[in-house]
C-alpha positions as a printed Julia matrix, in Angstrom:
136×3 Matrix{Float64}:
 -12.73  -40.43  49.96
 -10.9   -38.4   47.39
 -10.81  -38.36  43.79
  -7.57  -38.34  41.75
  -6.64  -37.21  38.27
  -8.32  -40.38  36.52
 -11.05  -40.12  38.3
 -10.39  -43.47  40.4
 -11.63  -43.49  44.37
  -9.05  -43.5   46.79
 -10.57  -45.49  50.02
 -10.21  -43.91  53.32
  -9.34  -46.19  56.31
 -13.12  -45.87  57.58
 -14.24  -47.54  54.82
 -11.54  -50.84  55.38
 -12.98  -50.46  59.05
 -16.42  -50.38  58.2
 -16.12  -53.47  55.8
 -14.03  -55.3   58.2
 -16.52  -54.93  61.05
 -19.38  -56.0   59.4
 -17.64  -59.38  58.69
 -16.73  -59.54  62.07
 -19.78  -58.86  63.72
 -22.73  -59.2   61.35
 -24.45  -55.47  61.12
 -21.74  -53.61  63.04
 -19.9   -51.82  60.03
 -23.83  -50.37  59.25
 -23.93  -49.19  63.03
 -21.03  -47.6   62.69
 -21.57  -45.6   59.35
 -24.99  -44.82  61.68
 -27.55  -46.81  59.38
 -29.09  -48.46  62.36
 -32.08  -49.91  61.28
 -30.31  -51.7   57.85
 -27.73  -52.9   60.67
 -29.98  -54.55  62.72
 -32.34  -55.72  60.04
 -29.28  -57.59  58.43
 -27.61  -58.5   61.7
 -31.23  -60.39  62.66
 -31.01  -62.29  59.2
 -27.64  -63.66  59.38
 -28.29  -64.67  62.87
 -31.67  -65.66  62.4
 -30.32  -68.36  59.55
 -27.01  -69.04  61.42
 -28.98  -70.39  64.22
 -31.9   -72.17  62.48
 -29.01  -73.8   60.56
 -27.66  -74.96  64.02
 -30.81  -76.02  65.03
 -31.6   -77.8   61.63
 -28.48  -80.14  62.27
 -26.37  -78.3   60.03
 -22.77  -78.78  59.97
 -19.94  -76.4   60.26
 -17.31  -77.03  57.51
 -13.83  -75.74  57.97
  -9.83  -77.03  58.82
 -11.15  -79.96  61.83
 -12.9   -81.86  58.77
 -10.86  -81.74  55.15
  -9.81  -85.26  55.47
 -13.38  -86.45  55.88
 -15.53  -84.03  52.87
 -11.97  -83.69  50.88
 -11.6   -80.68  49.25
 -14.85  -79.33  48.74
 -14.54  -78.64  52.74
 -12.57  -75.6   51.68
 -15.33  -73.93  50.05
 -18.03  -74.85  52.58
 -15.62  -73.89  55.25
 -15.02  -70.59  52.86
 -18.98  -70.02  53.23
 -18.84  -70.79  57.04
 -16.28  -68.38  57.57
 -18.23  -65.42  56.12
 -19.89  -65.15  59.84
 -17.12  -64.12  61.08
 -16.23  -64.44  65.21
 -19.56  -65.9   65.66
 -18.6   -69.07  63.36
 -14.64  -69.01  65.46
 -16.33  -68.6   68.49
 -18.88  -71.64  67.38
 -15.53  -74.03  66.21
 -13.79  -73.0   69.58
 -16.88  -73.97  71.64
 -17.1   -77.52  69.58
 -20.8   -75.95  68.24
 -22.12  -77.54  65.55
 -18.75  -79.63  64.68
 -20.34  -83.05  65.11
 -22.29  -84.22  61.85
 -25.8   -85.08  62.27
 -26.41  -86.81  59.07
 -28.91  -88.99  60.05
 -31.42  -86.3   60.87
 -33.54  -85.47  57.92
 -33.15  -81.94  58.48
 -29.31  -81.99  58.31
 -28.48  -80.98  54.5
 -31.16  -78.29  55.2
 -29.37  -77.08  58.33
 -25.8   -76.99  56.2
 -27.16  -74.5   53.34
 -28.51  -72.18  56.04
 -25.39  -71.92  57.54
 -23.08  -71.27  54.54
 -26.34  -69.02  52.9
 -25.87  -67.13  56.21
 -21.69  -66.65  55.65
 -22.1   -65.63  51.77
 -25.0   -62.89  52.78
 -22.89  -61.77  55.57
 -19.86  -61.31  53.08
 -22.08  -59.0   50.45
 -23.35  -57.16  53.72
 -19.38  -56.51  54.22
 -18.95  -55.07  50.85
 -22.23  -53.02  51.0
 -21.01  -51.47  54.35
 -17.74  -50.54  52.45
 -19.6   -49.57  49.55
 -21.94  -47.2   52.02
 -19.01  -46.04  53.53
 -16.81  -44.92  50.25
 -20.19  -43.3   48.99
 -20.83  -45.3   45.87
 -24.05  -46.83  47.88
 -26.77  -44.86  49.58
């Protein structure tokens, strides 16, 4: 990280790294800037909720479903997406693509899934944050 004459950051490429992994792979980008504990603390969350979402009946939104929820399947799928290869490697396994509407449980199951993608995407921007030094 380096200052220039405005006083604006420049961003290093460990930063980008650290921000991108931590999408990926919930808690990773905090491993890597070595706040282990924070990592695995927030790792647990998002895959605590991801999975009690699954088991809730929740739905995964994304591409396989826009003709069916119309366009509001973007933004769900948008939310989805925050979880990075665990919700690709969920769509490619056919996890949680079949709608269970019909259990009670279901709309309950959807929120904690897409709650689970939006905290993962602030946990992405506080690993880049950590990682350019604006964040302790």
């Amino acid at each position: 990280m380096a200052e220039t004459e405005a006083g604006a950051v420049q961003v290093g490429g460990m930063a980008w790294l650290a921000g991108l992994l931590a999408w990926l792979v919930p808690g990773v980008g905090h491993l890597l800037l070595g706040r282990v504990g924070r990592g695995l603390l927030l790792a647990g969350v998002v895959y605590g909720l991801y999975f009690v979402g699954l088991l809730l009946g929740g739905h995964l939104y994304g591409l396989h479903n826009v003709d069916e929820a119309g366009l509001l399947a973007y933004v769900f799928g948008f939310c989805d997406l925050g979880t990075g290869l665990v919700y690709l490697v969920s769509l490619w396994g056919n996890i949680g693509i079949v709608e269970q509407a019909s259990r009670a449980t279901a709309e309950y199951g959807n929120v904690f899934l897409m709650v689970a993608g939006l905290l993962n995407y602030l946990l992405a921007l506080d690993a880049f944050d950590i990682a350019v030094r604006r964040k302790i």
